[in-house]
N, C-alpha and C positions, 0 to 999 in steps of 0.2 A: 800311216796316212790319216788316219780317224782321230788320233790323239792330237798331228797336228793343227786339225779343221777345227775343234775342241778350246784348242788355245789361238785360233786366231779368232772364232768366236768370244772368247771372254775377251778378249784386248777392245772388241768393237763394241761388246756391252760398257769395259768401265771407259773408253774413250766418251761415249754418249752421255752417261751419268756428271762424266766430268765438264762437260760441253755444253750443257744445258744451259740458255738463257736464264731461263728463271724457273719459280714454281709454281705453277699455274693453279694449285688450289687454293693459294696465299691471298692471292690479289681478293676486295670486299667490297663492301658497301654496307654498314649498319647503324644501328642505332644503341650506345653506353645507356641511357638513363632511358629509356620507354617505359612506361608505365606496362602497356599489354601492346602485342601484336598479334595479328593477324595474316590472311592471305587476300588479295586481289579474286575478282571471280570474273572478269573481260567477259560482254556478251561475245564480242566478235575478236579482241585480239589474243593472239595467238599465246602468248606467254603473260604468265600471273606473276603479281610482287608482294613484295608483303607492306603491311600499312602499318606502319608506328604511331602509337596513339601516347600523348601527354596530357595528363591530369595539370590544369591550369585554370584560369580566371577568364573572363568575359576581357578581348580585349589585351592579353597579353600573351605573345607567340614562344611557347617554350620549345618546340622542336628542335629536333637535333642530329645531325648525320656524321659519319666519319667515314671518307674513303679512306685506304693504306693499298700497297703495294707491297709484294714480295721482299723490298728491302733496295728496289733501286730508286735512287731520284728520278723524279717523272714530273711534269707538265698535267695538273689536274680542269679539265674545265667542265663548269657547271652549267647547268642548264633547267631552265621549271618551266613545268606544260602549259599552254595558255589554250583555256578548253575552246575559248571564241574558233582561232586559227586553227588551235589543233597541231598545235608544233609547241616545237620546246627551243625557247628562248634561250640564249647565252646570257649569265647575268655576273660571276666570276671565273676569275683564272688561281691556279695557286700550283708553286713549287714544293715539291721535296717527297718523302717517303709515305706520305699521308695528309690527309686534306679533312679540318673538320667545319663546320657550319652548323650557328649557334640560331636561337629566338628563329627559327622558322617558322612560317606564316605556314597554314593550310595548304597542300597540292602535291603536286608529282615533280621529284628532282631525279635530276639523270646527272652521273658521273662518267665521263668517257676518259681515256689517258691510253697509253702505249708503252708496254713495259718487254723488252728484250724484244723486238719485233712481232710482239702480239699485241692485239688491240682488243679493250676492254672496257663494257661497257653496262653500266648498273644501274636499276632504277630503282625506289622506294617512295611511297604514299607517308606525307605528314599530316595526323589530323591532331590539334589541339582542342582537347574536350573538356569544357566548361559548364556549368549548371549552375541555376537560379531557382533554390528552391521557396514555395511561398506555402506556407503554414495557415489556416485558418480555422473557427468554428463558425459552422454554419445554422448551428439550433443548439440549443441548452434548455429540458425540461428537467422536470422533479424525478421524470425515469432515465432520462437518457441522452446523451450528449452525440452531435455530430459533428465530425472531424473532417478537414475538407485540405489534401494539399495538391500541388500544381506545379511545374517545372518550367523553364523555359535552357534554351540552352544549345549547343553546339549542332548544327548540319550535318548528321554524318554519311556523307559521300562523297564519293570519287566518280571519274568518267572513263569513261572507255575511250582508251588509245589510239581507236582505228575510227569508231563513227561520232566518239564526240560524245555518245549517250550517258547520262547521267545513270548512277548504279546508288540507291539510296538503299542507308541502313537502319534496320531498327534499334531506334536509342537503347532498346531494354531496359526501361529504368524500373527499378526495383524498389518499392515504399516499405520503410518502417520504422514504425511509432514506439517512443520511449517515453517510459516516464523515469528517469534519472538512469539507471539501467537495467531495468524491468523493460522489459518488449511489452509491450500491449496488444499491436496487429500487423499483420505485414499486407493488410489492404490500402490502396491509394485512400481512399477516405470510407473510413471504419465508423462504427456507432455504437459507442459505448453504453452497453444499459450497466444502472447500477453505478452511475457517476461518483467519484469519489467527495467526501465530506470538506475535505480541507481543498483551499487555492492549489493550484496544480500546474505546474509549466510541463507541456507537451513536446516533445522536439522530433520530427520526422525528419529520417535520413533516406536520401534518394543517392541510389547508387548506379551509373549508367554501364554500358556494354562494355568500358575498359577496365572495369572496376574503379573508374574515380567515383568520390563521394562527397557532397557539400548536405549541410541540414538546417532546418530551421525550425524555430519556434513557438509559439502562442499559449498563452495566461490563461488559463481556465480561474473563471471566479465562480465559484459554486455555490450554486443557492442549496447545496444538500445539508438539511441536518441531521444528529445523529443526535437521537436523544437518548438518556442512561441518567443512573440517578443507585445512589445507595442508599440508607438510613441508617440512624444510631439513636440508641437514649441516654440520657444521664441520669437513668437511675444506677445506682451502686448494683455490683456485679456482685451475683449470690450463688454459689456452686450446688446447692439446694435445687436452682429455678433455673429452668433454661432460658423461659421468658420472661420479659417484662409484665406489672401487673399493672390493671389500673387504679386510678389516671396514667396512663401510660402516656409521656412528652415522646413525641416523636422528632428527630431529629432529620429531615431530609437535604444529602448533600444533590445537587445536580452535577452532572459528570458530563453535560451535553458538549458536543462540539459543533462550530459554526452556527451556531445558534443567534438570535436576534435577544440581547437582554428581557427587551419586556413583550415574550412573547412565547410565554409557557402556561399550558394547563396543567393542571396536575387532579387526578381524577379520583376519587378515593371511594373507595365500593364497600356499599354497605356488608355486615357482617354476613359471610360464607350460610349461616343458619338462615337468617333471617330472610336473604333471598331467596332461599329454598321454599320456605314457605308464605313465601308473597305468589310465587308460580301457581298458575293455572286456574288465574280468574280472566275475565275481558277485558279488565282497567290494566290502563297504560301502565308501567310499573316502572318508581323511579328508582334505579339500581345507584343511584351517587350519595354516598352521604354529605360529602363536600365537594365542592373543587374549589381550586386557591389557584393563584396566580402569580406569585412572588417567587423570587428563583430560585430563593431556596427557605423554601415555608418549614415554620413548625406548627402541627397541629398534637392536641390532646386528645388521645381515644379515652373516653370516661367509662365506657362499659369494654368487657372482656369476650374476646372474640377473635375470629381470622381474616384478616384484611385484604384485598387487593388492591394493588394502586398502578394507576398507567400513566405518562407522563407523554407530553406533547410537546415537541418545541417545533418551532417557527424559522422561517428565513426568507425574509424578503430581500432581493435582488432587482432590482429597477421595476416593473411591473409583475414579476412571478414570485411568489409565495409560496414554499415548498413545506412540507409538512413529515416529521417522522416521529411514528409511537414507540414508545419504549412501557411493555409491560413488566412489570415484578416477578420474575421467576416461582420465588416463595412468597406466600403471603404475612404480612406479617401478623405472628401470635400473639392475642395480649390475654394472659393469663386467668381463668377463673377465680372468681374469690374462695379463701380455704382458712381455716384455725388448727394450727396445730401446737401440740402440745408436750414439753419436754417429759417424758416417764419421771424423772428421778431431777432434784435439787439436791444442792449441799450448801446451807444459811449458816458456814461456820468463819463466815468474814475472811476466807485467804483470798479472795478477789477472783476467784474461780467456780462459775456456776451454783454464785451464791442466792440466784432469785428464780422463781417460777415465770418464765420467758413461754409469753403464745408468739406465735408464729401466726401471722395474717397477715391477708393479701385482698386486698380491696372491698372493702366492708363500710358499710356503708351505717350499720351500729353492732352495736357490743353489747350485750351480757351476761355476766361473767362473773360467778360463786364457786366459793372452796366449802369443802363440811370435812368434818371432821366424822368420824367413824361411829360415832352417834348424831348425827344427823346435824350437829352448833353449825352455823355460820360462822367461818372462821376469817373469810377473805371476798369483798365483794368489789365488781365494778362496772359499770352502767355508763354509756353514750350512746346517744342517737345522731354523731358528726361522724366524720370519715375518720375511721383510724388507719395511723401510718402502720407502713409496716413495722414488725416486733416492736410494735410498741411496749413501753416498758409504764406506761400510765395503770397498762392493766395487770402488771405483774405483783409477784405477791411474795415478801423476802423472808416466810415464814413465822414472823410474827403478830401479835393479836397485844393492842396497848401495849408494845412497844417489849413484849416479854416473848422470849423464843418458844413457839411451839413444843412439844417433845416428837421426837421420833415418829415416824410410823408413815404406813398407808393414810392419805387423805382422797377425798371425793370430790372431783368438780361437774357443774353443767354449765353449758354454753349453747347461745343463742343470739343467733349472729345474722344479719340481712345482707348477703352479697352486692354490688353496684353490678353485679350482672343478674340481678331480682333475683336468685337463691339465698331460699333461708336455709340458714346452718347451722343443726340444733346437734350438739352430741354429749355423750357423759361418758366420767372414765375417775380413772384415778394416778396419781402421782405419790410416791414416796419423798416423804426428807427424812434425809439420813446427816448425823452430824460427824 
């Protein structure tokens, strides 16, 4: 008796499996292409829907719905809420297995239909969500710039079902400032200190509650300058000397950017010594030996010493004049005057260290005797003009009327007036050897 109740049981399960109209979790209402959805939140009606939101333009309805059914043909009719009335309109009809509806306007559609003798009935919220975003500068100084943007753009609400009431939502829009793809702020309008030196396109991106996103623009023209500046000399490079000696040409490149051509100081500070002790009287004290104005000046340091130089450039921008210094790191060295003098010659004509070569460096006069190991005069030379370096005027190629020396230890003195006011007296001796 138990086995047969058993098997008339399963007969009435698979008769009903087989008998089924249709499949009731099949039938839909949704949205293929939505950007983001959401849920409904009804002050008073009783059941929530979801909102499909489309990222779109001011003015053009992207929305989009697709009922379907289980797989039977069926009879679809539409309908969209009109908040005045507070009912829902019929506005299409459509046959077959599925019903889609393109460029949807903003609102609440309802899909109804009757599939296997059940009746079904779906609602969904269309919001098409657009933005207008506007870019601007509100102030531009020599410290700091302000950035100023603004949105205009889509309604986002819906109404309650039952009383009509409007249910408004926050756009969330979200600000942020690029400069190519560097972030710079994710404030709606930010204040740059420290504004950049070069023209600058800014672009804010505002991204609203569905994540769509539109951005926009604005030209930064900047009155920042940046001033810099290197230097060089043309004197010949000596592995001897690290520095240059004087007259020492200075060579200055400017490096400035955004700068106004004729609108550089260039500030050149008396010698490191000298201001030291200029300090600590009551008179005003003029710390500038020069200043020039060319963009890229050469000056002559005539005396030997350590330099500092600052550099000033300019930029005018309609009424604002912005101003950035650029100091010297290192100073620049210009070498003390010195004589110096080869130990050992060899006057045997192979074209190698055949002359008695000094070695000087900013001198302002010379002179300059050899003696021979009895006291002779054997080699003499005397100026009171500036002598070049190694000069070879004062060099001495071991001979005395025109007849070679002999061998041996010889004696020299020298007495010499630096262009940096040291005198420089010293004696020594030098061998030729043949």
């Amino acid at each position: 008796m138990l086995c047969n109740s058993k098997r008339i049981l399963a007969i009435l399960l698979l008769c009903l499996v087989n008998f089924l109209p249709v499949r009731l979790e099949a039938q839909s209402l949704a949205s293929a292409n939505a950007d983001f959805k959401e849920t409904t939140a009804y002050p008073t009606y009783p059941n929530n829907d979801p909102i499909y939101y489309f990222c779109s333009q001011e003015g053009i309805n992207s929305g989009s719905l697709i009922a379907k059914t289980a797989g039977a043909s069926v009879s679809f009719l539409w309908e969209k809420f009109d908040p005045v009335t507070q009912k829902f309109v019929g506005f299409s009809n459509d046959t077959g297995v599925s019903s889609s509806l393109t460029r949807l306007e903003d609102g609440c559609y309802r899909v109804s239909f009757s599939e296997g003798g059940v009746n079904f009935v779906f609602r969904a919220w269309i919001l098409n969500s657009w933005s207008k975003p506007f870019a601007a500068i509100v102030e531009s100084t020599c410290t700091q710039l302000k950035l100023s943007s603004s949105v205009t753009g889509t309604n986002y609400q819906y109404y309650d079902l039952t009383s009509g009431k409007v249910v408004s939502l926050n756009a969330g829009y979200r600000f942020r400032w690029y400069i190519g793809t560097l972030l710079v702020s994710s404030t709606q309008n930010p204040t740059i200190l420290q504004p950049p030196s070069k023209n600058t396109v800014y672009r804010v991106e505002i991204t609203d509650r569905a994540g769509c996103m539109k951005s926009a623009e604005v030209n930064y023209t900047s009155p920042i300058p940046l001033a810099k500046f290197s230097w060089s000399t043309p004197q010949a490079n000596d592995p001897q000397y690290v520095f240059p000696q004087a007259p020492a040409n200075i060579d200055f490149k400017n490096l400035s950017e955004n700068s106004d051509p004729d609108k550089y100081e260039w500030f050149l500070f008396k010698d490191k010594t000298i201001l030291e002790t200029m300090g600590g009287g009551t008179a005003v004290i003029d710390s500038f030996q020069a200043i020039l104005y060319d963009a890229n000046p050469l000056y002559t340091y005539e005396l030997s010493g350590k330099y500092k130089v600052k550099l000033v450039a300019a930029k005018t921008v309609q009424a604002l004049t912005c101003r950035d210094t650029f100091y010297l790191p290192d100073p620049i060295i210009v070498d003390t005057s010195l004589v110096k003098v080869s130990p050992v010659f060899t006057p045997n004509g192979d074209g190698v260290n055949d002359k008695m070569i000094l070695k000087t460096r900013s001198l302002e006069s010379l002179h300059f005797t050899v003696l021979n190991r009895w006291g002779k005069v054997v080699h003499q030379f005397s100026s009171n003009n500036y002598i070049p370096a190694e000069s070879e005027i004062a060099a001495w190629d071991g001979r005395v009327n025109g007849n070679l020396c002999p061998p041996g230890v010889y004696f020299y003195v020298i007495d010499a007036q630096g262009r940096d006011g040291v005198r420089r007296r010293s004696k020594g001796f030098v061998q030729l050897i043949w």
